[in-house]
Steps between C-alpha positions, in 0.01 A plus 500: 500500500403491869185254426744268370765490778484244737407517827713619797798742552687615180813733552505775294819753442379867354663840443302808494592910534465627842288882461824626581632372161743197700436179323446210746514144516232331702480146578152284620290258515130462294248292649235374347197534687186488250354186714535698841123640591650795671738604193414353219784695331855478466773690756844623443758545784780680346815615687800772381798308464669760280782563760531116555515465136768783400746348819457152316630651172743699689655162691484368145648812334792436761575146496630556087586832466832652676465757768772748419411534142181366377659231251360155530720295734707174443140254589306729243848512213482146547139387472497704167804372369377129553176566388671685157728148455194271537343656210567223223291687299748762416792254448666659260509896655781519765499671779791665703588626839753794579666469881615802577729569838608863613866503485635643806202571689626393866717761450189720499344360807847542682572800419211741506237256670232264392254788497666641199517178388168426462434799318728434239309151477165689429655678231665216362188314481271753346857514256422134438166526463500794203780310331339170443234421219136520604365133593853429628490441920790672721556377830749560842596157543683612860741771537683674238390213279185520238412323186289583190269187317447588145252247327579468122815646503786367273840585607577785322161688652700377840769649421328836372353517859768437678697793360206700527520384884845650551471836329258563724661354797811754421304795584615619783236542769403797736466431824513805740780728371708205363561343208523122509539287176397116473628251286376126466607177348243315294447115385256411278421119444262379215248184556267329292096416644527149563885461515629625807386589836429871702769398754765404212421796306565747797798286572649559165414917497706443859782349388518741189489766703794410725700461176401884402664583838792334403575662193497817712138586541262743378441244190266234396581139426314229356489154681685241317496120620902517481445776799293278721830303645696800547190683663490182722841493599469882585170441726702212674822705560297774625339239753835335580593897546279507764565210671882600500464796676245323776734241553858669488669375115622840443865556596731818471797527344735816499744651248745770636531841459933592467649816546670570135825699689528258788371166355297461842165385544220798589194261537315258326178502260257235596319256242295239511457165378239206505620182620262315341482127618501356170652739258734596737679882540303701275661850407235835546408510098289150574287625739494888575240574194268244666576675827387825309191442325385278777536787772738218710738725435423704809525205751790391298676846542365512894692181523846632336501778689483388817756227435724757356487673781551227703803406291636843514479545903700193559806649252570766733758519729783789602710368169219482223151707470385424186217610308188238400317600162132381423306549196167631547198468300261753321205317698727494837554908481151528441397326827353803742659326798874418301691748745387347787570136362900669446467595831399212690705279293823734609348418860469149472815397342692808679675647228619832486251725274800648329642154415187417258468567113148512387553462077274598295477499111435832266212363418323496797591798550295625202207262612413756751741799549349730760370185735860315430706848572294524875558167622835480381562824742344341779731194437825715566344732736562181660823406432456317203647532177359481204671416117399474168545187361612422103550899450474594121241258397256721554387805282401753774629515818853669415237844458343434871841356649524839656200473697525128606594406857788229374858406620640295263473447145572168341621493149364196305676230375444613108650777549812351690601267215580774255767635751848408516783414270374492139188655580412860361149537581535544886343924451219443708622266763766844581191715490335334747812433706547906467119570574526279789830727635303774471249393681666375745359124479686162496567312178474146454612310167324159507594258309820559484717173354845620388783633675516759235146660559581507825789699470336706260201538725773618824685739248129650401483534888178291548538374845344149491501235327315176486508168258690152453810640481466475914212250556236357399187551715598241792310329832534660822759278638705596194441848515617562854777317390582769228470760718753333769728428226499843356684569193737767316496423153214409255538110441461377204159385334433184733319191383130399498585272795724735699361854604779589737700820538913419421633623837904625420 
């Protein structure tokens, strides 16, 4: 072999076993030196490169694998999956991706700190990994998000993964001495080799998945081309979203509160719409959901508070202090710094502490009882008061009422419309109307349309009452005007166009 090289330097690359049993990787140069009087020979000049070698697989290790959990990243998900739809040969064997997305999982990093966080993404990813099939690739695409390539899978094996995925996603996962349980929402798009492209295929398993979320997440849906449009218009909403709270489309509108005995308004509830430039005023249903599974919610809700409070400090005067009500969000409360946001919005828009309503739903109030229960103290350690919005929707909090830092309690609207004249099923609105006495919180009835619940509601001695039957939720001009006017009586229902209390 060395008679027959050529002439001149030839790099060679060799591994051998160090004595101390390390295998090394030496790289050199053989020179060919037969014709050289003083040699006559050949020489080898070999260097260690082992430890240049194992950084260059490390960098390479790096650039397509994830750092947090090991998985292949998006470049290395996607080089596969083009490669896999490239191979004509296999025309006729499908393959499918699953896109999954932790449901929730913000509310993880807010709440008990991205440290935590992360370790609940190891988990989930080893999870991932012992769920799929073997041959199948797993990846952390960014974030909470990851997605699972299975070559030569039909839908059904899809599906039979992807329910495998969530069983053991619902095991709840130790971390310290707590308990914290996971959920996801999964898409899975099919694609033929030679039909369709890595980028159109992920896109599909994306839009899929958002459609999971919709139908109230924890589930798996299966792209359909009928879903792409919707998907589309969702994606552009949640942009236009964004771009509406940047450039100030949001406006508030407020619907009052009315004393049932006196028939005067106590304060207001703030909501918001979108004035949209081309659709026009859109109500909360349109865009709040977007809000929620985009995370805008929390600008969005920065942004309503402080203009509530705003609204609220320039209602007071010697005559009227009325109270301003805000919803608040499950990813809001979760925020470490929310108090202080309360606070310095009180500051800012100078509004007495005791003047503000933070509502919150029973359900978020499950989401995260002992966090929710401390910073809802800290609110009204401050002056603040807090109340539980829709009351009696939920099925848990009336056992940990006791031990919840609330004010008010607000009766939903399903449970006002069986009170009244001809109604007999009005039990459990005059439990928690008694249950509130007790406890020495305010009732409010929202909803409330008819003179006849409302007099039914005063005679049941709940003390508030909110609905049509006084206003519809109105602009600020027109609710300082309400509040001037006064009234003594409930008016009757007004008209979509109206929204004005009937002064006497």
């Amino acid at each position: 072999m060395l008679a027959a090289s050529r002439e001149g330097d030839q790099p060679v690359m060799l591994r051998t076993r160090h004595a101390d049993g390390r295998d090394l990787a030496l790289e050199g140069t053989l020179t060919n030196l037969m014709t050289d009087p003083a040699v006559q020979g050949w020489v080898l000049t070999v260097r260690d490169v082992t430890d240049r070698q194992a950084l260059q697989q490390e960098l390479s290790y790096q650039a397509f694998h994830d750092a947090l959990t090991g998985l292949a990243n998006r470049q290395l998900f996607g080089d596969r999956l083009t490669h896999a739809l490239r191979s004509r040969d296999r025309a006729t064997e499908p393959l499918s991706v699953l896109f999954l997305d932790l449901d929730d999982f913000k509310h993880v990093n807010d709440s008990l700190g991205h440290g935590i966080g992360d370790r609940l993404l190891v988990t989930v990813a080893e999870r991932i990994s012992a769920a799929i099939r073997q041959g199948d690739t797993a990846a952390r695409l960014g974030g909470d998000e990851f997605a699972v390539l299975m070559e030569n899978a039909d839908a059904e094996a899809a599906r039979e993964v992807a329910e495998r995925l969530l069983q053991a996603l619902a095991v709840p996962v130790q971390v310290d001495d707590h308990q914290h349980s996971v959920r996801a929402s999964i898409g899975l798009a099919q694609a033929m080799p030679g039909e369709a492209t890595g980028d159109d295929t992920l896109r599909n398993a994306d839009v899929a998945m958002y459609w999971a979320k919709d139908r109230g997440k924890g589930t798996i849906a299966v792209y359909e081309a009928g879903l792409h449009a919707e998907a589309l218009g969702k994606l552009a909403l949640r942009s236009e979203l964004q771009r509406a709270i940047r450039e100030n489309e949001l406006v508030l509108h407020y619907q009052p509160t009315v004393d049932l005995t006196t028939q005067r308004i106590t304060g207001f509830e703030a909501l918001v719409r979108w004035n949209h430039p081309t659709r026009g005023l859109l109500p909360p249903l349109e865009f709040i959901p977007v809000a929620e599974q985009s995370g805008l919610i929390v600008p969005l809700g920065s942004w309503v508070l402080l203009e509530a409070c705003r609204a609220g400090a320039g209602m007071q005067s010697e005559r009227h202090q009325p109270s301003m009500a805000v919803n608040i969000s499950a990813q809001q409360l979760a925020k470490t710094d929310f108090v202080d946001e309360v606070v310095e919005a009180l500051r800012c828009a100078g509004m007495p502490a005791e003047r503000l309503v933070l509502e919150i739903t029973e359900s978020v109030l499950l989401d995260d009882m002992t966090n929710t229960i401390t910073t809802l103290a800290r609110l009204r350690d401050r002056g603040v008061r807090v109340a539980i919005d829709d009351f009696g929707t939920g099925y848990s909090s009336l056992s940990y009422l006791a031990q919840l830092p609330v004010d008010v309690l607000k009766i939903d609207k399903s449970f006002v419309d069986k009170v009244g004249d001809g109604y007999a099923d009005a039990s459990l609105v005059e439990a928690i109307i008694a249950m509130s006495h007790s406890m020495r919180l305010t009732t409010v009835a929202e909803g409330v349309e008819h003179s006849e619940q409302a007099a039914w509601l005063q005679d049941a001695r709940c003390s508030l009452g909110q609905g049509y039957l006084w206003s519809r939720p109105v602009d600020l001009p027109s609710a300082r005007a309400l509040l001037v006017r006064g009234t003594h009586r409930p008016a009757a229902v007004v008209g979509e166009g109206d929204g004005l209390l009937v002064t006497p």
